[in-house]
Residue frames as qw, qx, qy, qz and C-alpha x, y, z in Angstrom:
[[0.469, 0.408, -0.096, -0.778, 25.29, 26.95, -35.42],
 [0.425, 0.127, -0.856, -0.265, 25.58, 23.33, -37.46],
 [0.115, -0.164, -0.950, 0.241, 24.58, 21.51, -34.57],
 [0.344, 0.501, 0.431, -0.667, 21.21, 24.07, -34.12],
 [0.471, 0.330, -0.312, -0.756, 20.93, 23.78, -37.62],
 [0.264, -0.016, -0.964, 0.035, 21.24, 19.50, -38.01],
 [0.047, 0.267, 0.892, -0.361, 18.58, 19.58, -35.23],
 [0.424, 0.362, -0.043, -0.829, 16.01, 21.96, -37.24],
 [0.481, 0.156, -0.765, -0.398, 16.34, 19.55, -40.15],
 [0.211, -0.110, -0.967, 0.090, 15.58, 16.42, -37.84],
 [0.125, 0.387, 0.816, -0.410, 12.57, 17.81, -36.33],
 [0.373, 0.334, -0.141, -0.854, 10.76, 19.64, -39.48],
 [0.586, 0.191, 0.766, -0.184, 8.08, 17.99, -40.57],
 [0.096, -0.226, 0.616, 0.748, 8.04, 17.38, -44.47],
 [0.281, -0.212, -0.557, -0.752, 4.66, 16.87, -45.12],
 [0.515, -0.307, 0.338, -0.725, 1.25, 16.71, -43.05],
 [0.962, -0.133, -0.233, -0.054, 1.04, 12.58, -43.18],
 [0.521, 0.417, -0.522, 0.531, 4.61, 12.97, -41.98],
 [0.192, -0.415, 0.289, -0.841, 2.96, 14.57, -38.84],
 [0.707, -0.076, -0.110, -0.694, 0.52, 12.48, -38.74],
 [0.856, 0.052, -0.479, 0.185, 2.22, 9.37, -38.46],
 [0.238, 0.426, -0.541, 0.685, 4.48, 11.17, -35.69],
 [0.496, -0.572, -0.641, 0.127, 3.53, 10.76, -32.04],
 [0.117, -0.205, -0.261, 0.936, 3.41, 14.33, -31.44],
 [0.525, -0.330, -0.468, -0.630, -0.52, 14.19, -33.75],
 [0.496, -0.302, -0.786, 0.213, -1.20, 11.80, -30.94],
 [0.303, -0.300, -0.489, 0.761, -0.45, 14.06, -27.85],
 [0.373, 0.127, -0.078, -0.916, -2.24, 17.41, -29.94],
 [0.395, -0.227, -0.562, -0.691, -5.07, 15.13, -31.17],
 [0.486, -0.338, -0.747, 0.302, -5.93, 14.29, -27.69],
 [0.101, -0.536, -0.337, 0.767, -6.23, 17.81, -26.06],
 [0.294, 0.155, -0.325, -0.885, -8.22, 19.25, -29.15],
 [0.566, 0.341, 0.388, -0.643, -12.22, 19.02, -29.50],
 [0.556, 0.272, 0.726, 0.299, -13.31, 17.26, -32.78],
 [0.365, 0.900, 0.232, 0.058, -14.69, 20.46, -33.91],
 [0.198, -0.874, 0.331, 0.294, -11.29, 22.13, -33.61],
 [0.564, -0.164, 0.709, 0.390, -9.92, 19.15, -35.12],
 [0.426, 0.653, 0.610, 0.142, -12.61, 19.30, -38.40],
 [0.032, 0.971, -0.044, -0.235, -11.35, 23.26, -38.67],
 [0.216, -0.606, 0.685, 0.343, -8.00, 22.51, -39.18],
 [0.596, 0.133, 0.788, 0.079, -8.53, 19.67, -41.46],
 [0.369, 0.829, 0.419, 0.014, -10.91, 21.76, -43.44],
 [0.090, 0.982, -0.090, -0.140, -8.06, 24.70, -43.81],
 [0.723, -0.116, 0.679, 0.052, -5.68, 22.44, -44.22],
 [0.550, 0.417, 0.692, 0.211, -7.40, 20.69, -47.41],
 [0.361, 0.889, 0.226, -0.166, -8.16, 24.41, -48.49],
 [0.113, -0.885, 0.336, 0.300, -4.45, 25.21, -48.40],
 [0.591, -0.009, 0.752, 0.292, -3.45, 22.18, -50.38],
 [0.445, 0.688, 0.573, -0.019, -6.04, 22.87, -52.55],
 [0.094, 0.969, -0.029, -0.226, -4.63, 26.81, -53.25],
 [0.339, -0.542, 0.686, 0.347, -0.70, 25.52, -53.58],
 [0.608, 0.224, 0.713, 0.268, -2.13, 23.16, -56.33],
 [0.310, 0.867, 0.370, 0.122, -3.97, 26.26, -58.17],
 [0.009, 0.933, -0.227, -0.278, -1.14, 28.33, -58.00],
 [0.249, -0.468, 0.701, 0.477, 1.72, 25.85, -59.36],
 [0.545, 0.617, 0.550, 0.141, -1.00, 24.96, -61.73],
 [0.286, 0.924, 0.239, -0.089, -0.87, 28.52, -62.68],
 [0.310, -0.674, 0.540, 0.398, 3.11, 29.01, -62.48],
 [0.626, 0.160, 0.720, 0.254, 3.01, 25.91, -64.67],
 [0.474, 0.691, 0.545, 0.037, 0.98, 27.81, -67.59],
 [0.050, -0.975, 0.051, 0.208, 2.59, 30.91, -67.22],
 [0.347, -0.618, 0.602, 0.368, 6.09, 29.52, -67.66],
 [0.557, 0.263, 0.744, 0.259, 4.68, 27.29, -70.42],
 [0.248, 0.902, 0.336, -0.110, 3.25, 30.55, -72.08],
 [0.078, -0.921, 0.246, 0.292, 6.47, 32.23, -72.03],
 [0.511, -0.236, 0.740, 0.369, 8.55, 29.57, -73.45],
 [0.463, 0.609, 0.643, 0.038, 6.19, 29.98, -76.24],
 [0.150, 0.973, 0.177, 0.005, 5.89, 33.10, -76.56],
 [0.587, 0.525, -0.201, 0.583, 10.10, 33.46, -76.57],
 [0.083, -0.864, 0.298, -0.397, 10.53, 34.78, -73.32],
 [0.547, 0.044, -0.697, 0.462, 13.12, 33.66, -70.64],
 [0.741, -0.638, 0.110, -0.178, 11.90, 32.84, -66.72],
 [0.168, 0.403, -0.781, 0.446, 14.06, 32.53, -64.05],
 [0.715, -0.347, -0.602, 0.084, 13.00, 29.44, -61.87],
 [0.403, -0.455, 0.589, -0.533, 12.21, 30.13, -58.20],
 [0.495, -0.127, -0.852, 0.116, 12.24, 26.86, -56.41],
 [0.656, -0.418, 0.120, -0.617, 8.95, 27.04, -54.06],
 [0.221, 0.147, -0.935, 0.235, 9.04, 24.86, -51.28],
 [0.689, -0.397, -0.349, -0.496, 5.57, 23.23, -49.71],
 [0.225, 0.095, -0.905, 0.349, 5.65, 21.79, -46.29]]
């Protein structure tokens, strides 16, 4: 189970320039159409875009409560 778990870690990709830089983008950007590529890209950017507007919004919320005297329990959100 360690050793299937060690080799998860080594091949997750931590962020989407991480990928990018990898020579598995290569092999997929080669057998994909430009318009397929420009789709992903575009949904992608949107989903960045949505993760920012929501830990914006965690951000405010937890800043609101601290204010306002209440106690939050941290979740720890992970992005990849």
């Amino acid at each position: 189970m360690d050793y299937l778990l060690s080799r998860s870690r080594e091949l997750r990709l931590r962020t989407r320039l991480d990928f990018e830089d990898s020579s598995a983008f290569s092999e997929v950007k080669e057998s994909l159409s430009p318009q397929s590529l420009f789709a992903v890209d575009d949904a992608l950017e949107g989903l960045e875009a949505a993760v920012l507007r929501v830990m914006a919004r965690r951000e405010e919320l937890r800043a609101r409560a601290t204010r306002s005297g209440l106690a939050l329990r941290t979740v720890q959100v992970t992005v990849a």
